[in-house]
PQR file with spaces between the fields and no chain letter, atoms N, CA, C, O and H, PARSE charges and radii, in Angstrom:
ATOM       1  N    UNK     1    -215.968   -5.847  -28.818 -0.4000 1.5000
ATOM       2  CA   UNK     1    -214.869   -5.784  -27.890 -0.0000 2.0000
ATOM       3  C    UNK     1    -213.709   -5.038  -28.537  0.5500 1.7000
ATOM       4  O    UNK     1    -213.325   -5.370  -29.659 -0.5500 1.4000
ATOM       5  N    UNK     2    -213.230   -4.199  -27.971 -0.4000 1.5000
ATOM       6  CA   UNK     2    -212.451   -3.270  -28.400 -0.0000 2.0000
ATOM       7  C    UNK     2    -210.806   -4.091  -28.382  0.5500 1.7000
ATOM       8  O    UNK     2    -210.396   -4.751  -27.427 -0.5500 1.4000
ATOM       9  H    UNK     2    -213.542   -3.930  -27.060  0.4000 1.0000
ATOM      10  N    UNK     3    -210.272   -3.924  -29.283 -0.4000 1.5000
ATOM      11  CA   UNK     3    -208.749   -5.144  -29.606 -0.0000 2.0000
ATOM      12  C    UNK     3    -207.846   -4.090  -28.645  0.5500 1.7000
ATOM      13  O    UNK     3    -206.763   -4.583  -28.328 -0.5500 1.4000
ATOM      14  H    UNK     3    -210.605   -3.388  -30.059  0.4000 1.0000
ATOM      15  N    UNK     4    -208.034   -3.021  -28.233 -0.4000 1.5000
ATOM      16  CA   UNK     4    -206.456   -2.315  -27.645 -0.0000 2.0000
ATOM      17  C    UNK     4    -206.659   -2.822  -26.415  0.5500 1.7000
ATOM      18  O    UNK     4    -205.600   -2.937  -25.797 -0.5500 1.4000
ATOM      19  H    UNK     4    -208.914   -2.620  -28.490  0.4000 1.0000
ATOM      20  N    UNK     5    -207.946   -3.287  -25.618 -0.4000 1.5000
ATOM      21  CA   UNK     5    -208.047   -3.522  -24.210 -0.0000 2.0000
ATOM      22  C    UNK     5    -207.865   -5.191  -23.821  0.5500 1.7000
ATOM      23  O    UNK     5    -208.067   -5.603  -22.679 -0.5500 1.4000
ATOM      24  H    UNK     5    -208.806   -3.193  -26.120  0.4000 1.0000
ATOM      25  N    UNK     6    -207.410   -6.168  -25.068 -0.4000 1.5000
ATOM      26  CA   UNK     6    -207.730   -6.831  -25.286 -0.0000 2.0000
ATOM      27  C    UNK     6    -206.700   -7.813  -24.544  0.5500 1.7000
ATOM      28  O    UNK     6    -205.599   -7.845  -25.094 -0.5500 1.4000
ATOM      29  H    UNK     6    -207.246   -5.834  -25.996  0.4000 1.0000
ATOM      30  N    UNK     7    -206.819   -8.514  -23.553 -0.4000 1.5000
ATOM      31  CA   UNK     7    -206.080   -9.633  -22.405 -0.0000 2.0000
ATOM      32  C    UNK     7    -205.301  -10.322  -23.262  0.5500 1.7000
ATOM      33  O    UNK     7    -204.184  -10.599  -22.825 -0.5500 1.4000
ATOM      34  H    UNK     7    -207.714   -8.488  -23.106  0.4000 1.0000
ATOM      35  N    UNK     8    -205.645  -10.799  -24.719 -0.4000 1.5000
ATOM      36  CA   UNK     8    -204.645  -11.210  -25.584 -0.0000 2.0000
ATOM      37  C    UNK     8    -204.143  -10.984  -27.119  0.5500 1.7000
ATOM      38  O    UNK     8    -204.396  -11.679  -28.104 -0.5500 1.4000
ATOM      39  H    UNK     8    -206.552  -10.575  -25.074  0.4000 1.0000
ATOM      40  N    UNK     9    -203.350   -9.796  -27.024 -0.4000 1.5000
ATOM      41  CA   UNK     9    -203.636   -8.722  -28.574 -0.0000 2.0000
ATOM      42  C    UNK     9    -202.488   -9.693  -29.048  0.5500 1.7000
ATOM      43  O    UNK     9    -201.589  -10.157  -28.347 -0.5500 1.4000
ATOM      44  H    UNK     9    -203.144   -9.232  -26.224  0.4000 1.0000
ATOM      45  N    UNK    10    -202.777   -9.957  -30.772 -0.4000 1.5000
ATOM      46  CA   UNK    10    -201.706   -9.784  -31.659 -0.0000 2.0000
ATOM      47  C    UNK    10    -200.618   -8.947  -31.797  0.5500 1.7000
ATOM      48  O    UNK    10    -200.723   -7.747  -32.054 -0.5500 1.4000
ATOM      49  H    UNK    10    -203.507   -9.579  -31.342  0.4000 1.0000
ATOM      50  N    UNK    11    -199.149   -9.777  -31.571 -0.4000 1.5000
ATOM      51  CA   UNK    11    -197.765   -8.862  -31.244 -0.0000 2.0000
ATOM      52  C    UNK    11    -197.065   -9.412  -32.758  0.5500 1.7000
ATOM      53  O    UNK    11    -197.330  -10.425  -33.404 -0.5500 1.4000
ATOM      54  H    UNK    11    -199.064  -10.751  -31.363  0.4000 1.0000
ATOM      55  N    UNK    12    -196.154   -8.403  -33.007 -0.4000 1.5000
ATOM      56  CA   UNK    12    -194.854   -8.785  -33.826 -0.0000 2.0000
ATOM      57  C    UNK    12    -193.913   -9.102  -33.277  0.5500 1.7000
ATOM      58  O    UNK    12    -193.565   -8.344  -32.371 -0.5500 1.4000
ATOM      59  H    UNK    12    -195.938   -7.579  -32.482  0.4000 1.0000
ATOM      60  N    UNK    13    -193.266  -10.034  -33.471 -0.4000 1.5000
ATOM      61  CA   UNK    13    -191.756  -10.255  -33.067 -0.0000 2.0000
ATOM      62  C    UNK    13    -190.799   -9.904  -34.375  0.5500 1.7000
ATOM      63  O    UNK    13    -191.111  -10.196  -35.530 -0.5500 1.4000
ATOM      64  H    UNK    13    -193.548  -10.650  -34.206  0.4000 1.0000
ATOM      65  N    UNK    14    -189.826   -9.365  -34.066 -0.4000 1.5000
ATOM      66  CA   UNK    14    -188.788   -8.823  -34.999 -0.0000 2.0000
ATOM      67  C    UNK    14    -187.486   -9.371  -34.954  0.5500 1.7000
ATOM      68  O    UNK    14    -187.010   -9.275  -33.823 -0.5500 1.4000
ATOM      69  H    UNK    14    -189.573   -9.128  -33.128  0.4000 1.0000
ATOM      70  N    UNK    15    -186.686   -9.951  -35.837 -0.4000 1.5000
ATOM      71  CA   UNK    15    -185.786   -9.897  -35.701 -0.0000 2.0000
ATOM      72  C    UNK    15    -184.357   -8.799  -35.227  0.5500 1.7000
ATOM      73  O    UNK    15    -183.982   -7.855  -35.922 -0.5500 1.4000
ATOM      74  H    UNK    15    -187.073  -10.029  -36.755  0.4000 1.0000
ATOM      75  N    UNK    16    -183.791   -9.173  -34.032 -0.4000 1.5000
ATOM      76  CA   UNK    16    -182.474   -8.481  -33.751 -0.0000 2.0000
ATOM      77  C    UNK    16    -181.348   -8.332  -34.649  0.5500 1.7000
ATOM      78  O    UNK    16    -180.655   -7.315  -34.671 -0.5500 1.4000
ATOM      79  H    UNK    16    -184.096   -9.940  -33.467  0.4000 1.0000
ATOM      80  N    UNK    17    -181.121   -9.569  -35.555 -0.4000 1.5000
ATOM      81  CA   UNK    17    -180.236   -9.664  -36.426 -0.0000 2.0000
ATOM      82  C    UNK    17    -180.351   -8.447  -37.901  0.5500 1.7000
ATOM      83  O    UNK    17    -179.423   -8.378  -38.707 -0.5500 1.4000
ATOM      84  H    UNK    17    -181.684  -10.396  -35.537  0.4000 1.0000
ATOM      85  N    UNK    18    -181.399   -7.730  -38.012 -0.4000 1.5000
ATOM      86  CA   UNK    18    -181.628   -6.765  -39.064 -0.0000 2.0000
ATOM      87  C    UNK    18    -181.872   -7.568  -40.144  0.5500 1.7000
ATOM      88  O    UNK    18    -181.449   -7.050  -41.178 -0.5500 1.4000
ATOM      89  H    UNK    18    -182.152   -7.786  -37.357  0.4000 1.0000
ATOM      90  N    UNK    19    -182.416   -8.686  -40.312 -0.4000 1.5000
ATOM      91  CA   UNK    19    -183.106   -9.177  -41.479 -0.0000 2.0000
ATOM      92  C    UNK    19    -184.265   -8.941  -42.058  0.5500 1.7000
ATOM      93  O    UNK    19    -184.443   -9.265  -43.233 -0.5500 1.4000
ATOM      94  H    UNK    19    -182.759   -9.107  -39.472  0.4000 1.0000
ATOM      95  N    UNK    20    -185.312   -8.287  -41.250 -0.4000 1.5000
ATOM      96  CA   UNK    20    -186.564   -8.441  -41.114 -0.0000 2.0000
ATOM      97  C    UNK    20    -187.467   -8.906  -41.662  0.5500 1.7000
ATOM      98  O    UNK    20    -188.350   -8.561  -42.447 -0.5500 1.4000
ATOM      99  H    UNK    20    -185.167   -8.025  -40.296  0.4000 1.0000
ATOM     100  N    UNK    21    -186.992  -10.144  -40.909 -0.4000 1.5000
ATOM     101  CA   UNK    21    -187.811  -11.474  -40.641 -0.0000 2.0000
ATOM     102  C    UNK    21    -188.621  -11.282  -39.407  0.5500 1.7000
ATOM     103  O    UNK    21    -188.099  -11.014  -38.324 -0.5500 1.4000
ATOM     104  H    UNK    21    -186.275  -10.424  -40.271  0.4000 1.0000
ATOM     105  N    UNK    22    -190.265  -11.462  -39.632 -0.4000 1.5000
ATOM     106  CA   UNK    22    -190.730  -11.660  -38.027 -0.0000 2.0000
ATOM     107  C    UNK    22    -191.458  -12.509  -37.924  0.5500 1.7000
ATOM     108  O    UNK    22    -191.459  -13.367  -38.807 -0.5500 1.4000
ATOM     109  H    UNK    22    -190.689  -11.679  -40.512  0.4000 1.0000
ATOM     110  N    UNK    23    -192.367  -12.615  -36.813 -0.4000 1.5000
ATOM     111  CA   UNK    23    -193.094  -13.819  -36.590 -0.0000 2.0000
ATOM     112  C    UNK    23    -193.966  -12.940  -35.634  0.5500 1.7000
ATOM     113  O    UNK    23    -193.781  -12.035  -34.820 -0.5500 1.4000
ATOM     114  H    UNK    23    -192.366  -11.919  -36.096  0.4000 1.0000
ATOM     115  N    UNK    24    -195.090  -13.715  -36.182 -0.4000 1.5000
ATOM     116  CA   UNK    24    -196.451  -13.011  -35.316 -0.0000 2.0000
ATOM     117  C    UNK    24    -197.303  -14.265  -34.270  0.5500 1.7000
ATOM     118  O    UNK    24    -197.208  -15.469  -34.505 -0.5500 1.4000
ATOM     119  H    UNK    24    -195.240  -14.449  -36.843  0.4000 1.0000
ATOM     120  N    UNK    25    -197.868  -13.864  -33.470 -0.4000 1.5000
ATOM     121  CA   UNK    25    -198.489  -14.257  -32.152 -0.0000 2.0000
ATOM     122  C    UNK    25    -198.988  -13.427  -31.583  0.5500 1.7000
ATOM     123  O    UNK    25    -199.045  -12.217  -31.805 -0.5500 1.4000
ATOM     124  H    UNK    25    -197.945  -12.886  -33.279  0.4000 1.0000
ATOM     125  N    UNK    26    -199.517  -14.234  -30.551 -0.4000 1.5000
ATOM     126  CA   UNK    26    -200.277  -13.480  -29.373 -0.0000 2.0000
ATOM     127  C    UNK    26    -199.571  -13.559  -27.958  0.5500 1.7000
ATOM     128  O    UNK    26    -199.070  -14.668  -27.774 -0.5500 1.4000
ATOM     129  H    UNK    26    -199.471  -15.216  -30.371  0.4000 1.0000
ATOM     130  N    UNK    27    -199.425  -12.790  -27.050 -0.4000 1.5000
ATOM     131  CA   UNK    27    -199.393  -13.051  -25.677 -0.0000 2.0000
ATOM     132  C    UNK    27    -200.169  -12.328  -24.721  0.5500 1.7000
ATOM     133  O    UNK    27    -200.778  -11.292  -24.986 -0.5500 1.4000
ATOM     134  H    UNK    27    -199.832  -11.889  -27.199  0.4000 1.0000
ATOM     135  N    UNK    28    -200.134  -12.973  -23.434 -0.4000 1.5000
ATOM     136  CA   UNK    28    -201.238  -12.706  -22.346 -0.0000 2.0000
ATOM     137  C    UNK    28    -200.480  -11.218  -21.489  0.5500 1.7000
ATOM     138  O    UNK    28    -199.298  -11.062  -21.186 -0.5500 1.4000
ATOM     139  H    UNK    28    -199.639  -13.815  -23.219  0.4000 1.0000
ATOM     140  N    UNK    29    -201.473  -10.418  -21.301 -0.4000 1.5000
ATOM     141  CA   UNK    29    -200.864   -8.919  -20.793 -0.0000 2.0000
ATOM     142  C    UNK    29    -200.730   -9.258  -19.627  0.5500 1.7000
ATOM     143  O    UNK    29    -199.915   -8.582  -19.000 -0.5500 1.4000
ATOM     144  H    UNK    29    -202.434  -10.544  -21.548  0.4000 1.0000
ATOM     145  N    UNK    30    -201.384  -10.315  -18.915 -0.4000 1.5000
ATOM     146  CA   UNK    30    -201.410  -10.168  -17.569 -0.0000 2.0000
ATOM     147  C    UNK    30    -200.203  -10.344  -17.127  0.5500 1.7000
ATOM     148  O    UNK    30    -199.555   -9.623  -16.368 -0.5500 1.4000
ATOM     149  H    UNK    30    -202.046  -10.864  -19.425  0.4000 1.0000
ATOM     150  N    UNK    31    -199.828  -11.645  -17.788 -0.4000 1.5000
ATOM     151  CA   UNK    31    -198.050  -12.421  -17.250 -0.0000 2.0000
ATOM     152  C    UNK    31    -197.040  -11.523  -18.022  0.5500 1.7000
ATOM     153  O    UNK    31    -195.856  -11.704  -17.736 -0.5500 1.4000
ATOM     154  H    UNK    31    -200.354  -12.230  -18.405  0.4000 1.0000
ATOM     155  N    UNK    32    -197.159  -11.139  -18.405 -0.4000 1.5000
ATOM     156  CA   UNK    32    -195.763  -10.369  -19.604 -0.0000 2.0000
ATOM     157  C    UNK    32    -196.652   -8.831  -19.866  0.5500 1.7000
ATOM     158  O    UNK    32    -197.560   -8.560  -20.651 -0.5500 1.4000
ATOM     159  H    UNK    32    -198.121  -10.992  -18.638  0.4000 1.0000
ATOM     160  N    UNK    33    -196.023   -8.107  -18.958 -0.4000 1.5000
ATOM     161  CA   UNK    33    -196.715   -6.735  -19.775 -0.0000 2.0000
ATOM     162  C    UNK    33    -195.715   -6.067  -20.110  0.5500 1.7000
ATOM     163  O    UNK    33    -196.005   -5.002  -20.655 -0.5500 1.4000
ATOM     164  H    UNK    33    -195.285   -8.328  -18.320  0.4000 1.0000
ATOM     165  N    UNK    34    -194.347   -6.337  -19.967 -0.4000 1.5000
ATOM     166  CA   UNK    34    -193.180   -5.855  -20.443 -0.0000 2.0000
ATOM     167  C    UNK    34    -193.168   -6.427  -22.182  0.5500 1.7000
ATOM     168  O    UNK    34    -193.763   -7.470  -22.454 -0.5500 1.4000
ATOM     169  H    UNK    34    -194.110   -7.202  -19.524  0.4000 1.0000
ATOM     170  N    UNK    35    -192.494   -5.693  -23.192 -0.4000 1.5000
ATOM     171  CA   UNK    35    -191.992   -5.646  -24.310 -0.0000 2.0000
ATOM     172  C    UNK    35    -191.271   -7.942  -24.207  0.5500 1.7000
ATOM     173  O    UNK    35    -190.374   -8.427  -23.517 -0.5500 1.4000
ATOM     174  H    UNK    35    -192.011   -4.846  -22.971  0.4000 1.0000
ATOM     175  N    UNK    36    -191.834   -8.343  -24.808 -0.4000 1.5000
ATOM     176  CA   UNK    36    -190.960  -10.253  -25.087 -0.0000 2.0000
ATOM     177  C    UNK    36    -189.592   -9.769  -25.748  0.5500 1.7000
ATOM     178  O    UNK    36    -189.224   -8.660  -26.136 -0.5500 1.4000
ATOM     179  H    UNK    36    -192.562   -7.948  -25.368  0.4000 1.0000
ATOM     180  N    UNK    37    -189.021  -10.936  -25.730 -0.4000 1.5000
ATOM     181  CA   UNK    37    -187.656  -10.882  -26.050 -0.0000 2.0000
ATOM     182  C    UNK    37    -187.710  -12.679  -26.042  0.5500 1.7000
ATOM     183  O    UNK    37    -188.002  -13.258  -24.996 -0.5500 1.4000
ATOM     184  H    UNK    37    -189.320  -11.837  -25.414  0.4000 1.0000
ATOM     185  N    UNK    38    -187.519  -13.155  -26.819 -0.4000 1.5000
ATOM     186  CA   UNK    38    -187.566  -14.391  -26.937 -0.0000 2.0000
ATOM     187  C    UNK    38    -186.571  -14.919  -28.360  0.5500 1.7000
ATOM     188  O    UNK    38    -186.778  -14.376  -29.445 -0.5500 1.4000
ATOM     189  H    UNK    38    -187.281  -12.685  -27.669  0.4000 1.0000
ATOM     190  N    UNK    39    -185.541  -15.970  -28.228 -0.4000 1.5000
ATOM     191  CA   UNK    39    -184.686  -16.684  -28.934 -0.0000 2.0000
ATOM     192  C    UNK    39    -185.186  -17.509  -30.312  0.5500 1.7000
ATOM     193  O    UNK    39    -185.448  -18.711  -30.260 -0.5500 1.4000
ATOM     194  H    UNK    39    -185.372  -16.411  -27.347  0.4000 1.0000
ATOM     195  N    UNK    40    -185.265  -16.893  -31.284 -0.4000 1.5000
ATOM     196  CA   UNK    40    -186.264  -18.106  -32.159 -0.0000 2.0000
ATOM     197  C    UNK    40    -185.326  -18.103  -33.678  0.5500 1.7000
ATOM     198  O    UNK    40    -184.580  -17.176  -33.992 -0.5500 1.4000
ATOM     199  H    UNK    40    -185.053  -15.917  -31.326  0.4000 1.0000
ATOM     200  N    UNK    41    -185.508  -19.097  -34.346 -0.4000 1.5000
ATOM     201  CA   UNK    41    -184.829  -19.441  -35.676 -0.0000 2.0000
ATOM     202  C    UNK    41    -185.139  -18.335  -36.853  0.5500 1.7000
ATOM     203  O    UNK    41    -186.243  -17.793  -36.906 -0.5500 1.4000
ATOM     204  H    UNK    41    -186.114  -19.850  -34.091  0.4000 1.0000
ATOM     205  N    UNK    42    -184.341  -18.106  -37.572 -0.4000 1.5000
ATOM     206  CA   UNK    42    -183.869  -16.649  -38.488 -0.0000 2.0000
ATOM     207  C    UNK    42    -183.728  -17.524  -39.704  0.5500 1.7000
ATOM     208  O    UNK    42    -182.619  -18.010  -39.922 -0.5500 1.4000
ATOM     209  H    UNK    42    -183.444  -18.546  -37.529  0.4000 1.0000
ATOM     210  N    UNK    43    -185.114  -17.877  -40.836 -0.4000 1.5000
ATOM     211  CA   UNK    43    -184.670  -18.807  -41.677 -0.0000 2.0000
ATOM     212  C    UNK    43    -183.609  -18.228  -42.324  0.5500 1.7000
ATOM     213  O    UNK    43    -182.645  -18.918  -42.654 -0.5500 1.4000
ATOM     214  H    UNK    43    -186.015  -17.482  -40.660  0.4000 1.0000
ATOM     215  N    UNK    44    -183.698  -16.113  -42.728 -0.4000 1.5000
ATOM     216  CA   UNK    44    -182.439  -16.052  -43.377 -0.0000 2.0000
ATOM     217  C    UNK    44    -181.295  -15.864  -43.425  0.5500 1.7000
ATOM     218  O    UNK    44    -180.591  -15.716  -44.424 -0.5500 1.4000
ATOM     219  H    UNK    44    -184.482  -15.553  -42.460  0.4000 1.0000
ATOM     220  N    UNK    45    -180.836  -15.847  -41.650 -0.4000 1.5000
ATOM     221  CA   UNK    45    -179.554  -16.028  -41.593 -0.0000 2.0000
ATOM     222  C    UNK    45    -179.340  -17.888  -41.369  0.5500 1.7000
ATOM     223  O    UNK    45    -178.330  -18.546  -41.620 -0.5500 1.4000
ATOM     224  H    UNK    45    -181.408  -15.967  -40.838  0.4000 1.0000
ATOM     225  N    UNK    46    -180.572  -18.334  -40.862 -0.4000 1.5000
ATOM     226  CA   UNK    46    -179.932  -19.948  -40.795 -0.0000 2.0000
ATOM     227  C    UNK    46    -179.710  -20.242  -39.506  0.5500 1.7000
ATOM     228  O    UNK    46    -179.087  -21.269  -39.238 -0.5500 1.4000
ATOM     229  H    UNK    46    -181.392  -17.799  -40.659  0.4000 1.0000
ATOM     230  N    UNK    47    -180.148  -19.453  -38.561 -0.4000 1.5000
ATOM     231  CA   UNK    47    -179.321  -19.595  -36.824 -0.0000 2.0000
ATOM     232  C    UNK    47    -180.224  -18.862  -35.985  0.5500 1.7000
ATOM     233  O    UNK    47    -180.808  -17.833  -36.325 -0.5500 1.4000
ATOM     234  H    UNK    47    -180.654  -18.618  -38.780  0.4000 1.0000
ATOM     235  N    UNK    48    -180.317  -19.462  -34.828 -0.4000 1.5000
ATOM     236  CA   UNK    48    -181.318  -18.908  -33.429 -0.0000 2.0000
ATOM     237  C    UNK    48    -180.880  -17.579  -33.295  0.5500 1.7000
ATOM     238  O    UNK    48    -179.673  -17.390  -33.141 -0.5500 1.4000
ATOM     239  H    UNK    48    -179.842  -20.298  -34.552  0.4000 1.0000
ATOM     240  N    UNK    49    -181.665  -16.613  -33.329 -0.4000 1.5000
ATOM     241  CA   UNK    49    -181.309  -15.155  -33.022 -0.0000 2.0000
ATOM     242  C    UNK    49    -182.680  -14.296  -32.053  0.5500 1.7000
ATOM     243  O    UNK    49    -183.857  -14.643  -32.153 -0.5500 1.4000
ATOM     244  H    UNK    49    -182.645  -16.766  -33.454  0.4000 1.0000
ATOM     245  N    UNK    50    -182.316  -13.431  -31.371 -0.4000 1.5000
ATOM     246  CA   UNK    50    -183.194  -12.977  -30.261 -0.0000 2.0000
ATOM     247  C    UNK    50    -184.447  -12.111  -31.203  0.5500 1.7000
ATOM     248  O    UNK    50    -184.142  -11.357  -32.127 -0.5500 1.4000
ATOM     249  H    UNK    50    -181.360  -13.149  -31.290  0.4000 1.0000
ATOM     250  N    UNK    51    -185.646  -12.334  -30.849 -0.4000 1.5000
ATOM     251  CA   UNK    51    -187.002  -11.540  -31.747 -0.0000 2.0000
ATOM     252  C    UNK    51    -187.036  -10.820  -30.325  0.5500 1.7000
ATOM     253  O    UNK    51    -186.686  -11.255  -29.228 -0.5500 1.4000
ATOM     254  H    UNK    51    -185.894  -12.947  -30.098  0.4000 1.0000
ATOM     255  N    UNK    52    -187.730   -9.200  -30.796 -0.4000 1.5000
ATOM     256  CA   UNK    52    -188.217   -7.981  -29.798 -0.0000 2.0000
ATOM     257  C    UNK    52    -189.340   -8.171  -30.638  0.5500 1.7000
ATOM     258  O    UNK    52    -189.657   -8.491  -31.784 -0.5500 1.4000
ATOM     259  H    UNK    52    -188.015   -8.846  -31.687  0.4000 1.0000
ATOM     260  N    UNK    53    -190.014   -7.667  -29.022 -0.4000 1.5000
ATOM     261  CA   UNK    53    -191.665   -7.921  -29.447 -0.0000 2.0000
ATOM     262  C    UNK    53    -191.953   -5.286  -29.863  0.5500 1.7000
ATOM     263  O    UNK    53    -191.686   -4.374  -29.081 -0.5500 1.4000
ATOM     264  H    UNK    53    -189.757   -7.407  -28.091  0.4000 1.0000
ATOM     265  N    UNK    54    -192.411   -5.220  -31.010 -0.4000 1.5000
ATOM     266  CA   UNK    54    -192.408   -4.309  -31.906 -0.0000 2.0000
ATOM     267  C    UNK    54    -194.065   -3.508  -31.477  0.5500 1.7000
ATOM     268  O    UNK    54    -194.996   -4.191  -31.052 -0.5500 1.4000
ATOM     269  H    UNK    54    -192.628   -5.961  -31.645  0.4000 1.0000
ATOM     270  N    UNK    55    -194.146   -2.387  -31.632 -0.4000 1.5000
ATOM     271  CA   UNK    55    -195.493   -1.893  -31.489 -0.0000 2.0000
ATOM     272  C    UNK    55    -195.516   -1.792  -32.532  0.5500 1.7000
ATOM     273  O    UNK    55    -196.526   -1.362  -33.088 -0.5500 1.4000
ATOM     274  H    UNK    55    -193.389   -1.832  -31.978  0.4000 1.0000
């Protein structure tokens, strides 16, 4: 099975804050085929900051 066609590929999330800190997962193409943007904890600034999901 080919991973680029794949209903649930491994994404990066990146930190907004320029730490780069990320966090990896998966999400479903069907419900979200737009770029995530999701609020998550920045151990090195210490504080909730927005992750972009990264090609």
């Amino acid at each position: 099975m080919a991973r680029r066609t794949d209903i649930r590929p491994i994404i990066k999330l990146r930190s907004t804050a320029g730490t780069g800190h990320t966090y990896v997962t998966r999400k479903n193409r069907r419900n979200d085929p737009d770029r995530l943007v999701l609020r998550k904890y920045d151990p090195v600034l210490r504080r909730h900051v927005e992750y972009r999901e990264e090609r």
